[in-house]
N, C-alpha and C positions, 0 to 999 in steps of 0.2 A: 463544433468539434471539441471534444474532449481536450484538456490540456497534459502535458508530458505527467504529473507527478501529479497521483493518488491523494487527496485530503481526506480529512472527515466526512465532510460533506458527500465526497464521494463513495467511500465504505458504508456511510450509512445507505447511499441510496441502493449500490449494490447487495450489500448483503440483508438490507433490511431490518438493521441493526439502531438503538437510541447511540447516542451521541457517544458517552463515558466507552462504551463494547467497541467503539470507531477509535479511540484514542490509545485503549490500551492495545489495540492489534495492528495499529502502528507504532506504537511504542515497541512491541515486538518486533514487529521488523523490521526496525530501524537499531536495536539491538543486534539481530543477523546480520545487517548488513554493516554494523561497526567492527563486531565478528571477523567479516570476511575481509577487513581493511578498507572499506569505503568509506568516505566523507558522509552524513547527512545532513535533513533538514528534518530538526523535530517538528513531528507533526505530517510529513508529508515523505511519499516515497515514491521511486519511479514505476510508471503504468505497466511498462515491461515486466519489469521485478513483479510486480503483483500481480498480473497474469500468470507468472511463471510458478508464484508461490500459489496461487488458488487454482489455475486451470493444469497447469502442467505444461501447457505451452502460450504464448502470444495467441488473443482470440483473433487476429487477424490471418492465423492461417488454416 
């Protein structure tokens, strides 16, 4: 089972991406998400939120 929050390791396996292209596109959206008034963790973002930012919606539904 997948865990709640998106890493590296996960961007790169999804989008097929080296390491540095994973960091800085969480870097980004961990920027949006300080934007919007949320708390983070650099480096790492909730599975939700990035479903929502790459698919448009949760791939669970």
């Amino acid at each position: 089972m997948a865990g709640y929050m998106m890493t590296a390791e996960d961007v790169m396996n999804e989008l097929g991406v080296k390491r540095s292209k994973a960091y800085a596109i969480l870097k980004e959206l961990n920027a949006d998400l300080l934007k919007e008034g949320y708390k983070v963790v650099r480096g790492k973002v909730p599975r939700p939120y990035w479903e929502t930012k790459f698919y448009g919606f949760p791939k669970d539904r």
